[in-house]
ROKOLVEX-308365 format. One record per atom (N, C-alpha, C): residue number from 1; atom name; x negated, y negated, z negated. Coordinates in pm, whole numbers, plus 50000, padded with zeros to 5 digits. Last residue first. Example, Ala and Ser with C-alpha at 12.3 -4.5 7.8 and 13.67 -1.06 7.14 Angstrom:
REM residues 2
BAMI   resi   name      c1      c2      c3
BAMI      2      N   48715   50225   49292
BAMI      2     CA   48633   50106   49286
BAMI      2      C   48710   49997   49213
BAMI      1      N   48681   50569   49220
BAMI      1     CA   48770   50450   49220
BAMI      1      C   48680   50330   49220
END
This chain:
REM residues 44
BAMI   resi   name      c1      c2      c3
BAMI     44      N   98953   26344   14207
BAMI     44     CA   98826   26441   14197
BAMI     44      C   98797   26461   14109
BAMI     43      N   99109   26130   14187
BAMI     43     CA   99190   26275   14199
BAMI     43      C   99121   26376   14185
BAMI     42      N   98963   25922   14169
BAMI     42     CA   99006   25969   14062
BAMI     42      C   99101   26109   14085
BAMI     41      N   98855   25957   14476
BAMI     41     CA   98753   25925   14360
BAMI     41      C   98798   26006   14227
BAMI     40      N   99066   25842   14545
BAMI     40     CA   99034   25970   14590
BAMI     40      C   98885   26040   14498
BAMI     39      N   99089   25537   14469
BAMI     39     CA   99213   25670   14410
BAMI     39      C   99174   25808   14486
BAMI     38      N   98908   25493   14619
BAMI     38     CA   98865   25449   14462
BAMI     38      C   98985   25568   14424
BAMI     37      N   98959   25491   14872
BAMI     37     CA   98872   25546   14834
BAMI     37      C   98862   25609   14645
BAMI     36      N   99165   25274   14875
BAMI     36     CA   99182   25494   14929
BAMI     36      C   99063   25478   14856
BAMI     35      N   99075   25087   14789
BAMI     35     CA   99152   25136   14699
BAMI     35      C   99185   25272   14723
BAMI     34      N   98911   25068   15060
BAMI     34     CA   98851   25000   14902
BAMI     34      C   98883   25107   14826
BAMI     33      N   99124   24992   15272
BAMI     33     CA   99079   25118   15256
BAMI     33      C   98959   25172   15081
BAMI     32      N   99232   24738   15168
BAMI     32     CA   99305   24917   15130
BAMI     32      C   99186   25031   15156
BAMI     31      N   99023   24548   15192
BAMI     31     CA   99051   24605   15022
BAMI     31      C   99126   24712   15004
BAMI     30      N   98991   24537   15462
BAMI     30     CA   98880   24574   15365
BAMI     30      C   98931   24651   15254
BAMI     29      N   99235   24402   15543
BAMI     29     CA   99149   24513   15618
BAMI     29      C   99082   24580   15554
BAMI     28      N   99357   24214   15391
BAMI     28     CA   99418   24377   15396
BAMI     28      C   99330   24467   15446
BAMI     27      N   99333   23974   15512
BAMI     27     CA   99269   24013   15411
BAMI     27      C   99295   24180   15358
BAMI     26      N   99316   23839   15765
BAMI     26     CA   99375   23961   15759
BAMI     26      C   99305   24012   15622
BAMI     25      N   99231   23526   15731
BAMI     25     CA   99331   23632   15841
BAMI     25      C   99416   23754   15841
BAMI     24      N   98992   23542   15637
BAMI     24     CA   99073   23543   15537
BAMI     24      C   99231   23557   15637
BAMI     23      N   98836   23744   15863
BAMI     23     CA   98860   23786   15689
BAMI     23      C   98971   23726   15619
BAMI     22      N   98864   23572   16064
BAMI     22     CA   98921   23711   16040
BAMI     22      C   98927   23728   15918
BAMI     21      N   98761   23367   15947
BAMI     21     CA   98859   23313   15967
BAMI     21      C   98935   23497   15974
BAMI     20      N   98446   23455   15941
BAMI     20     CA   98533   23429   15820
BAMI     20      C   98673   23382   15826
BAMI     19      N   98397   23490   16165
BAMI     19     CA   98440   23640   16092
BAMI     19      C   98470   23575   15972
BAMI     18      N   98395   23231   16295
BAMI     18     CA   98505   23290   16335
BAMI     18      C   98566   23440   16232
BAMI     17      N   98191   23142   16155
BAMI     17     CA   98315   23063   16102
BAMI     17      C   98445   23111   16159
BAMI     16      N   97956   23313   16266
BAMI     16     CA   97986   23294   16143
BAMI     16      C   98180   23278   16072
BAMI     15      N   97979   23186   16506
BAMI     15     CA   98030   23348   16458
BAMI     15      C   98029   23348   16324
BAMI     14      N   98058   22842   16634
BAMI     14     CA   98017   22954   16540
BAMI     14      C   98061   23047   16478
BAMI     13      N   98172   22687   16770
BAMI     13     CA   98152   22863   16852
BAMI     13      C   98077   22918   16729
BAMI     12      N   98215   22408   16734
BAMI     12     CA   98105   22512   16725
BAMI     12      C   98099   22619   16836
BAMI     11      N   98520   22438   16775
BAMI     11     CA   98433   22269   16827
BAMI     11      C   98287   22300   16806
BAMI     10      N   98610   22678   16676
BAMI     10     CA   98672   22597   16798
BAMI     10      C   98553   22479   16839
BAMI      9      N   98530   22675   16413
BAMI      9     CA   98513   22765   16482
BAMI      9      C   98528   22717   16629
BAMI      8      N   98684   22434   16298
BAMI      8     CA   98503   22476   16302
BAMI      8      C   98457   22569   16406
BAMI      7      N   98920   22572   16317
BAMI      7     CA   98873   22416   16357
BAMI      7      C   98710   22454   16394
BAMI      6      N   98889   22775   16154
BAMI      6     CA   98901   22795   16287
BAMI      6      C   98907   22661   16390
BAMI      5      N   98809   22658   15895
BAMI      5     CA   98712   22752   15944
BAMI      5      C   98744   22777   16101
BAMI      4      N   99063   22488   15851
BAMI      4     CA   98933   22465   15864
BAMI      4      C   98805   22559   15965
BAMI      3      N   99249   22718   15834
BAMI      3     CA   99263   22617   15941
BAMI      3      C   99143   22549   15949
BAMI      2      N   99148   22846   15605
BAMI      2     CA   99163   22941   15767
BAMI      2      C   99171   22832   15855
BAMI      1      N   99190   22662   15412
BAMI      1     CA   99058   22712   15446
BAMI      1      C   99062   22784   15581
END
């Protein structure tokens, strides 16, 4: 799917198909800070 989406991305220019190639790229970005949150949550 990343090689797709950045194919796409390449022969488009679509933004779309590029923030989904980040996302599955770096899937870490989103879900730690997610989990700080959620365990700062339960320390409260």
């Amino acid at each position: 799917m990343r090689d797709f989406s950045w194919k796409y991305f390449s022969i488009t220019g679509d933004v779309d198909a590029y923030l989904l190639y980040k996302e599955i790229s770096d899937p870490t970005s989103d879900d730690d800070s997610e989990e700080e949150t959620n365990q700062e949550d339960l320390l409260q």
